[in-house]
C-alpha positions as CSV (number, residue, x, y, z in Angstrom):
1,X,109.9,96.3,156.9
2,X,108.5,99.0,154.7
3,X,105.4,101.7,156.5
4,X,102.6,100.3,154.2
5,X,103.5,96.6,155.3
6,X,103.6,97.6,158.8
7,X,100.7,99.4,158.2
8,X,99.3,96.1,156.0
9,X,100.0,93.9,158.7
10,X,98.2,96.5,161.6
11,X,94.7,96.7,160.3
12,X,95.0,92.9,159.8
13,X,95.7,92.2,163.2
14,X,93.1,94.9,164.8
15,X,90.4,93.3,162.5
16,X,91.5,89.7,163.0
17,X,92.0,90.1,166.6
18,X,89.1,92.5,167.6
19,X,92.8,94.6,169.0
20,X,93.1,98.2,169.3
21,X,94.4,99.7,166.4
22,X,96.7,101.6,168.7
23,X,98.2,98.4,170.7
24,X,98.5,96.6,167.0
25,X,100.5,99.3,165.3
26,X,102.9,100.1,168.7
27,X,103.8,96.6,168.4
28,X,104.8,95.9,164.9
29,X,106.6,99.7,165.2
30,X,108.6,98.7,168.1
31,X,109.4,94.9,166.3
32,X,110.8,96.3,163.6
33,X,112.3,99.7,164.3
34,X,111.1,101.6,160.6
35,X,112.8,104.7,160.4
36,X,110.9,108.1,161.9
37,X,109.1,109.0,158.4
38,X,107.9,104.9,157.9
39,X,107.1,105.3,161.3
40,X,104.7,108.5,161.1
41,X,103.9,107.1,157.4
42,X,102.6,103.8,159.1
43,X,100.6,105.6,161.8
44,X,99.0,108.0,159.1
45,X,97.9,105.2,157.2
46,X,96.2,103.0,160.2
47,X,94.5,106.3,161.5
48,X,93.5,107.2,158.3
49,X,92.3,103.8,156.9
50,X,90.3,103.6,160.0
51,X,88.4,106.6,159.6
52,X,87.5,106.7,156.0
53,X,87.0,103.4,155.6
54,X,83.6,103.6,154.7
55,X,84.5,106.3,152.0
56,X,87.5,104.4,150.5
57,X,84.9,101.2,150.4
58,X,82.8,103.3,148.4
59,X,85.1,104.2,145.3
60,X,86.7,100.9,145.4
61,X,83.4,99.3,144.8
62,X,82.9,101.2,142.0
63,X,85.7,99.8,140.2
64,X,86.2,96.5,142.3
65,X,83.7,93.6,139.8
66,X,82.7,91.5,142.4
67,X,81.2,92.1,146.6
68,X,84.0,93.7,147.5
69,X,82.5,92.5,150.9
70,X,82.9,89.2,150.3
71,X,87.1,89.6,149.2
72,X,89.9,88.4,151.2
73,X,90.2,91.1,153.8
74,X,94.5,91.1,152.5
75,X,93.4,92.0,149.9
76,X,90.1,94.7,150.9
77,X,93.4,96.5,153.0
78,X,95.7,96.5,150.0
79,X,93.1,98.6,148.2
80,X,92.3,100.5,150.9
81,X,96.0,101.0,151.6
82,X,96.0,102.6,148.1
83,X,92.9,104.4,147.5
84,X,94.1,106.3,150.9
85,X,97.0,107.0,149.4
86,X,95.6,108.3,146.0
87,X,92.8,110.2,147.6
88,X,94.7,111.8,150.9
89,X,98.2,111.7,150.8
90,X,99.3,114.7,148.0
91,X,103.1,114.3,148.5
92,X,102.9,111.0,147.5
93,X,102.6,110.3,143.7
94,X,100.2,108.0,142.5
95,X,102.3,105.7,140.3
96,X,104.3,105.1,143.7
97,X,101.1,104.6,145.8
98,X,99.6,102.1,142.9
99,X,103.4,100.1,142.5
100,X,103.9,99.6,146.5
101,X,100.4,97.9,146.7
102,X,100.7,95.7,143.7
103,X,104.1,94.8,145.4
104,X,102.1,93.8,148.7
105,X,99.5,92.0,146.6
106,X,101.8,89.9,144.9
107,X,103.8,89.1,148.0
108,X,100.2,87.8,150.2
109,X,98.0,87.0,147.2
110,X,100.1,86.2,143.8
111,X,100.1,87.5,140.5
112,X,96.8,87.3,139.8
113,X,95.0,89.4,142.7
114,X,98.0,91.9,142.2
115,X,96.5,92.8,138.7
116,X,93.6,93.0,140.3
117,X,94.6,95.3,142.6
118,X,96.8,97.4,139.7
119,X,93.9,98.3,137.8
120,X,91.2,98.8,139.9
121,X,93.9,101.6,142.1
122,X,94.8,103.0,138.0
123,X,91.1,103.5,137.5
124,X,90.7,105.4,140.8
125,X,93.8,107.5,140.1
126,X,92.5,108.6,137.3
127,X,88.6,109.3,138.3
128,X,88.4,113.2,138.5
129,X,87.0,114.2,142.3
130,X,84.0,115.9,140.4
131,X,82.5,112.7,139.7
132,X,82.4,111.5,142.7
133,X,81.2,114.8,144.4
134,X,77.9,114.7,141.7
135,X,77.3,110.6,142.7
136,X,77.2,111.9,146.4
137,X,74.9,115.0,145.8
138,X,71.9,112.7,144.5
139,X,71.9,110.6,147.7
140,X,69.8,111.4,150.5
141,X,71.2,113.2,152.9
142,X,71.9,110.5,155.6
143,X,73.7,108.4,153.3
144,X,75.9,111.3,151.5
145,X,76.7,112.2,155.1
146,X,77.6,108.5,156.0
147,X,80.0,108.2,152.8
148,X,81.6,111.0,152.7
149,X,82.1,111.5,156.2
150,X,82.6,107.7,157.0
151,X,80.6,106.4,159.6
152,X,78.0,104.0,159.7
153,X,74.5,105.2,158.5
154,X,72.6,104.2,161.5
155,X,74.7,106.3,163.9
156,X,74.3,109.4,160.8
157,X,70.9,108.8,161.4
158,X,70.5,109.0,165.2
159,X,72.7,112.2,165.2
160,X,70.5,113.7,162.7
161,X,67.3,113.0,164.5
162,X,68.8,113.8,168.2
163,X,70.8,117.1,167.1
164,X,70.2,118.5,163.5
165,X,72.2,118.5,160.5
166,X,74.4,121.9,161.4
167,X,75.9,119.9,165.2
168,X,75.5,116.2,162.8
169,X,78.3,117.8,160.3
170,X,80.4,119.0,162.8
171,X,80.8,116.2,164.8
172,X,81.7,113.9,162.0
173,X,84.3,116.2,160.7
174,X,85.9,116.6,164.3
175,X,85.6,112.5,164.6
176,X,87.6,112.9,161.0
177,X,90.2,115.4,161.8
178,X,93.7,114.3,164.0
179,X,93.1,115.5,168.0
180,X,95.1,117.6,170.3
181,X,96.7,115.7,172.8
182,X,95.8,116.8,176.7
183,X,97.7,116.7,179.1
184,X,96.9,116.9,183.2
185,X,99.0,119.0,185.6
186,X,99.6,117.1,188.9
187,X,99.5,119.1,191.4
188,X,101.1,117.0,194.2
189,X,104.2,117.7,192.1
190,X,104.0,120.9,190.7
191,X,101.9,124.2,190.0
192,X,100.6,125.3,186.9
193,X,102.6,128.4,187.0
194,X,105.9,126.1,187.4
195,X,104.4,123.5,184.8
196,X,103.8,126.8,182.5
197,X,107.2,127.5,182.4
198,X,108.9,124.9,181.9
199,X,107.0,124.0,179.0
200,X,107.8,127.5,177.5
201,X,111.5,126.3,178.3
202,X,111.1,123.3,176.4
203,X,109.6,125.2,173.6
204,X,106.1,123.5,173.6
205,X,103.0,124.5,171.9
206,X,100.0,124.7,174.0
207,X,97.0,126.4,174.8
208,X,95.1,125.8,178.7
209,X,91.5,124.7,179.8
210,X,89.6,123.4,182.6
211,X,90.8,126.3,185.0
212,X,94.5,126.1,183.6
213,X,94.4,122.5,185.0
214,X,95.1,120.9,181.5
215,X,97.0,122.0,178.4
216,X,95.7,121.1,175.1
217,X,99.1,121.0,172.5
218,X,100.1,119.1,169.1
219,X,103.9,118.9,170.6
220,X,103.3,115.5,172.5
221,X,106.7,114.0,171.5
222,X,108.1,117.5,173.5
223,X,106.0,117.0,175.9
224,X,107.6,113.2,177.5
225,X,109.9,113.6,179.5
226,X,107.5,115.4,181.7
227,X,105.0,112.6,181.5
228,X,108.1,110.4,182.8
229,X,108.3,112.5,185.9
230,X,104.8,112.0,186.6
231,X,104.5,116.1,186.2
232,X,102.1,115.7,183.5
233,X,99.5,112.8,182.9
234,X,97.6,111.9,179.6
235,X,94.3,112.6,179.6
236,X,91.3,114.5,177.6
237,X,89.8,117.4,179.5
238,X,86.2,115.7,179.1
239,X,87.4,112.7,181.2
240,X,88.3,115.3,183.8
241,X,84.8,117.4,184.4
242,X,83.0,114.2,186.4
243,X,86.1,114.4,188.7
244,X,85.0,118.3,189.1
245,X,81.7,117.2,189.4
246,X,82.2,115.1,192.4
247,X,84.5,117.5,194.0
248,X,86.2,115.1,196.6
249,X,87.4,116.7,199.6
250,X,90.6,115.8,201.6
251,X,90.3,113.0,204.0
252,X,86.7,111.5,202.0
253,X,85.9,108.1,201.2
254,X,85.6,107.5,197.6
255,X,84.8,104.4,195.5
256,X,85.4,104.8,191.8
257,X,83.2,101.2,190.3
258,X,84.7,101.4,187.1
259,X,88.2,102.6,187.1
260,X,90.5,101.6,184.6
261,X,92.4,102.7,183.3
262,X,92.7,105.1,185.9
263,X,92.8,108.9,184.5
264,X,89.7,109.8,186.7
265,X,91.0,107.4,189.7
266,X,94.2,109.4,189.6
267,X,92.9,113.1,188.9
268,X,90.0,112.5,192.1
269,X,93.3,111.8,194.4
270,X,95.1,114.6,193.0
271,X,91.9,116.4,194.0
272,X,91.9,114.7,197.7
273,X,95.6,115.8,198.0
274,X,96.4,112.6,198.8
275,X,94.6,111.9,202.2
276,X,91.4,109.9,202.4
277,X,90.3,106.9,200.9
278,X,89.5,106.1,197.3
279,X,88.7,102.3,196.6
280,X,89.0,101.7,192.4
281,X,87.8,98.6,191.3
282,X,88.2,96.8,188.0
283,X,87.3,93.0,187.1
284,X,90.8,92.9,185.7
285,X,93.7,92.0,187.9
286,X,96.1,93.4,184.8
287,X,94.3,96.8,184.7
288,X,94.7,97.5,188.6
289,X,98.0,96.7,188.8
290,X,97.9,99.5,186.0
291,X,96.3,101.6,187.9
292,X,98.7,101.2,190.8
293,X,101.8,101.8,188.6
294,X,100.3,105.1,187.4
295,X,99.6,106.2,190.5
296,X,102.9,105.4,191.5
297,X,104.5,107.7,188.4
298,X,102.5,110.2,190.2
299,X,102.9,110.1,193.8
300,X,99.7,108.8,194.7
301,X,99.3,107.1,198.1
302,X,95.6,106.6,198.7
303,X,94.4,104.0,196.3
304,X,93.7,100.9,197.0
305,X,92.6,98.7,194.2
306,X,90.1,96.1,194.1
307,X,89.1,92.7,191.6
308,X,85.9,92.5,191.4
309,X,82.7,93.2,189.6
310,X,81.6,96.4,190.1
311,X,77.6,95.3,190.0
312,X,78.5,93.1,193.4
313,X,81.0,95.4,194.9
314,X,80.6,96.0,198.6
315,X,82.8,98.1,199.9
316,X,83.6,97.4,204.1
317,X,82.4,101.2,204.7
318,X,79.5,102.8,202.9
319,X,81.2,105.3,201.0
320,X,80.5,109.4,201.1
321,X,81.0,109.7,197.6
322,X,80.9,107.9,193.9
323,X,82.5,107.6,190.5
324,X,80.4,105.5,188.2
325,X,82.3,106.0,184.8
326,X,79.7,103.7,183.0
327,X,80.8,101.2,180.2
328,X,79.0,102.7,176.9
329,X,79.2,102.8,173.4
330,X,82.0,105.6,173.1
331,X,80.3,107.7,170.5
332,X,82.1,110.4,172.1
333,X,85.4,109.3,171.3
334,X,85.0,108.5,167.9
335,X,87.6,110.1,166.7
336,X,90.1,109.0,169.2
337,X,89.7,105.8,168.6
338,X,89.5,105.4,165.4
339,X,88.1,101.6,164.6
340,X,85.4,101.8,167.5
341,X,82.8,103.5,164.9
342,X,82.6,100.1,163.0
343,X,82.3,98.1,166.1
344,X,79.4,99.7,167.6
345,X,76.1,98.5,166.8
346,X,72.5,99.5,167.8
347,X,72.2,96.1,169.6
348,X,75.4,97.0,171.2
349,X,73.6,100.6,172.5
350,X,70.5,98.2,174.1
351,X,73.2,96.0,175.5
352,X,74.6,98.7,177.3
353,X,72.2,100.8,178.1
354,X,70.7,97.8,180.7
355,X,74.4,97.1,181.8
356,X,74.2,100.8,182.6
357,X,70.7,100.5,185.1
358,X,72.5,97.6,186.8
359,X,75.8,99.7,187.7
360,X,73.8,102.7,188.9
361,X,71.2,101.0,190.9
362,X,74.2,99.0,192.5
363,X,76.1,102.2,193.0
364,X,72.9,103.9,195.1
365,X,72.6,101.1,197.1
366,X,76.4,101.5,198.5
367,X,76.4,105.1,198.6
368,X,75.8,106.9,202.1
369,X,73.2,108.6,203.0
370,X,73.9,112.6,201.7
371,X,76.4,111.6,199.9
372,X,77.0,111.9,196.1
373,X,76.9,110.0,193.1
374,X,78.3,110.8,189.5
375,X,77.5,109.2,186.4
376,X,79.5,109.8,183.4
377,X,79.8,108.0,179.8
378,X,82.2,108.9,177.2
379,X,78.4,108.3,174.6
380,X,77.0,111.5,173.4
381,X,73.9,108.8,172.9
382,X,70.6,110.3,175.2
383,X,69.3,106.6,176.2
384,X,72.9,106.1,177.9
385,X,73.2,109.6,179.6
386,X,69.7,112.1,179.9
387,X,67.2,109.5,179.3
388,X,69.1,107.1,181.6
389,X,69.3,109.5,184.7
390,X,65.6,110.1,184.3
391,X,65.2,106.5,184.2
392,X,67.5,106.1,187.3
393,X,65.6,108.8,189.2
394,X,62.0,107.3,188.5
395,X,63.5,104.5,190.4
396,X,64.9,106.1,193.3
397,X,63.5,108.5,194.1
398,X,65.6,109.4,197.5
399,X,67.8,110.8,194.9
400,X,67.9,114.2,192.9
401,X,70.0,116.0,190.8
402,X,72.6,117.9,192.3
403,X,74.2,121.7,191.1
404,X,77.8,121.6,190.7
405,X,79.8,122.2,193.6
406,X,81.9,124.7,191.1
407,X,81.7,126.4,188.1
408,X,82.6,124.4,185.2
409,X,84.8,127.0,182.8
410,X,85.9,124.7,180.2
411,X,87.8,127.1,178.4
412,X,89.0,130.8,178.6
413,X,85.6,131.7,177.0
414,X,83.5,129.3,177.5
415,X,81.3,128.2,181.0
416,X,78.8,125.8,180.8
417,X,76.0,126.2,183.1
418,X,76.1,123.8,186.1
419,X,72.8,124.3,187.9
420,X,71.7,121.2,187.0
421,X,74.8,119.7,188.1
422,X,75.2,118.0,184.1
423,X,77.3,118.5,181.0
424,X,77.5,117.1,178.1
425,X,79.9,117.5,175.3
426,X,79.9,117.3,172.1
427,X,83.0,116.5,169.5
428,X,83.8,120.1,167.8
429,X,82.1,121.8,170.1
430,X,85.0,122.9,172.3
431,X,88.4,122.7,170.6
432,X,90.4,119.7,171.9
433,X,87.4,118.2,173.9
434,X,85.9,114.6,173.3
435,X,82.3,114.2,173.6
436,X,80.9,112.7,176.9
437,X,78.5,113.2,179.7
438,X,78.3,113.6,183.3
439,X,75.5,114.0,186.0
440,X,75.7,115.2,189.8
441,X,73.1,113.0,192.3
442,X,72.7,113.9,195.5
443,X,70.9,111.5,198.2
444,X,69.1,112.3,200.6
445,X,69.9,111.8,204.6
């Protein structure tokens, strides 16, 4: 089977499904075996489909004489499978981007839709980029930005309003743009200096952050067979700062409520070297045993994993310190995962956002007294993360906000300031960085 089927059959089954696009694609990949360029042809076209979907929608309607809404969603891929093609992929020529779809049409749909699909991909092909650069310049700008940038006009809007056009722009074009791959160094196994080198060795790529504790590099496929030794773990540098936040000591007692899949769990025992006590808990049996076998890969002795709703939780000894890694809308991570922008919703944000007050008013009453909580979200939304901690701390007021226990360098030139004991993130603003958020609480003895 050829990429665009593979790639056909992907978005189908992430849309049908409600899948990640990810877990869709890995498995068709690995069921039929394409060769290496239908393989990275495949995963460009799911990724990219994904992200620009909004935008491709847009000049397919143009052309498209009916709801283009309302049409088989075979055949609302097909199109998008070639306008992609036509409008983002130079080194492939049109005629072969048009042909390959009408093949696919006519193999799901019939002859009819396939003409369909021929001339409406022609008349793109042969629409000159200007005019469709002078029908986005008499939009307003929220909806210009939503098109051409391909997210969904409500969440344009909220970014305008929260953090101006300039930080608007760039966050949609980072969300747009393919990420670096991070990479943790575990430090039960090795030191960064070793780690250093032997990536040099194995002629990778890669630039450092967080205090040389992750490397940020394009060279991921170089980068496996340390990932197999449990010398290097996947994970974004954002996920890592409310681990540095809580600053776990050897020998504490940590609970982490919401753990899977376990990046955080794993990088706080790292932290502990291994001694103490750190309780994850998931309301998935199949994502703790996860969590064990990663730890595993990695050496780590000290988790204990537990099923069970983290809003009824109760751990048998009050414990000195917590993770609560919030479920949230993921605005952060937009461009990570690339078919979460069209599954959020501003009823979704609400939804959450009261899911959110349960977990943390939960988590304060199991904390000990002095001890300290972390909240974190992966949103860069302000009622999930600043306007939730004031929330929080109208409500308990026994807690307050903590500075962080270290000083946060995210980069070689770059130190956020941490007496408030928060940070947030935003995507594009620090080079291989997702968006996210994270709080320090102390409460009091």
């Amino acid at each position: 089977m050829k990429a665009r089927e593979i790639a056909l059959l992907a978005l189908q089954e992430t849309e049908k499904n409600n899948t990640k696009s990810e877990q869709s694609l890995h498995r068709l990949l690995d069921k039929h075996n394409p060769d290496k360029n239908d393989r990275s042809l495949a995963t460009e076209l799911v990724n990219g489909i994904l992200r620009f979907r909004l935008k491709l929608d847009f000049m397919i309607g143009r052309y498209y004489h009916h709801d283009f809404n309302k049409a088989a969603p075979v055949l609302q891929n097909i199109l998008r499978l070639g306008t992609y093609q036509l409008l983002f992929l130079d080194k492939i020529p049109g005629w072969a981007a048009v042909d390959e779809c009408v093949k696919l049409a006519r193999k799901y749909k019939g002859r009819h839709i396939s003409g369909i699909v021929n001339g409406v991909l022609r008349k793109i092909a042969s629409e000159p980029a200007s005019t469709f650069n002078e029908t986005l310049e008499k939009m307003p700008l929220h909806k210009r930005l939503s098109i051409e940038q391909s997210h969904p006009q409500w969440l344009v809007e909220r970014w305008l309003d929260v953090y101006g056009e300039e930080k608007t722009r760039s966050m949609l074009i980072s969300n747009n743009a393919s990420p670096l791959t991070a990479l943790r160094i575990n430090t039960l196994k090795t030191s960064p200096e070793t780690m250093f080198a032997a990536l040099k060795d194995a002629s990778v790529t890669f630039s450092t952050c967080m205090q040389e504790r992750f490397i940020l590099t394009r060279d991921f496929d170089a980068c496996k067979p340390f990932i197999h030794l449990g010398l290097l773990t996947v994970q974004n540098p954002t996920q890592a700062i409310p681990c540095l936040l809580l600053n776990p000591l050897p020998g504490d007692t940590v609970l982490d409520m919401c753990a899977a899949p376990g990046g955080k769990t794993t990088f706080l025992a790292e932290m502990m070297q291994n001694k103490g006590s750190l309780i994850a808990v998931d309301r998935y049996p199949n994502k703790c045993k996860k969590i064990i076998q990663r730890a595993n890969a990695l050496d780590i002795k000290i988790i204990q994993t537990v099923v069970a709703d983290a809003r009824t939780i109760q751990p048998e000894k009050p414990p000195n310190a917590v993770l609560l890694d919030a479920p949230c809308t993921g605005t952060g991570v937009l461009g990570r995962k690339t078919e979460l922008r069209w599954r959020t919703s501003p009823e979704k944000l609400k939804e959450l956002t009261l899911l959110q007050s349960e977990l943390l008013d939960h988590a304060a009453g199991l904390l000990d007294s002095g001890g300290i909580l972390v909240y974190a979200t992966c949103s860069v939304e302000p009622e999930e993360n600043a306007l939730q901690i004031e929330r929080f701390l109208k409500r308990h007021p026994d807690f307050t906000r903590e500075p962080a226990p270290v000083s946060l360098s995210l980069t070689d030139v770059n130190e956020i300031n941490s007496s408030t004991g928060s940070c947030l993130t935003l995507p594009g603003e620090y080079e291989g960085f997702d968006g996210g958020f994270a709080q320090r609480l102390s409460k009091k003895r």
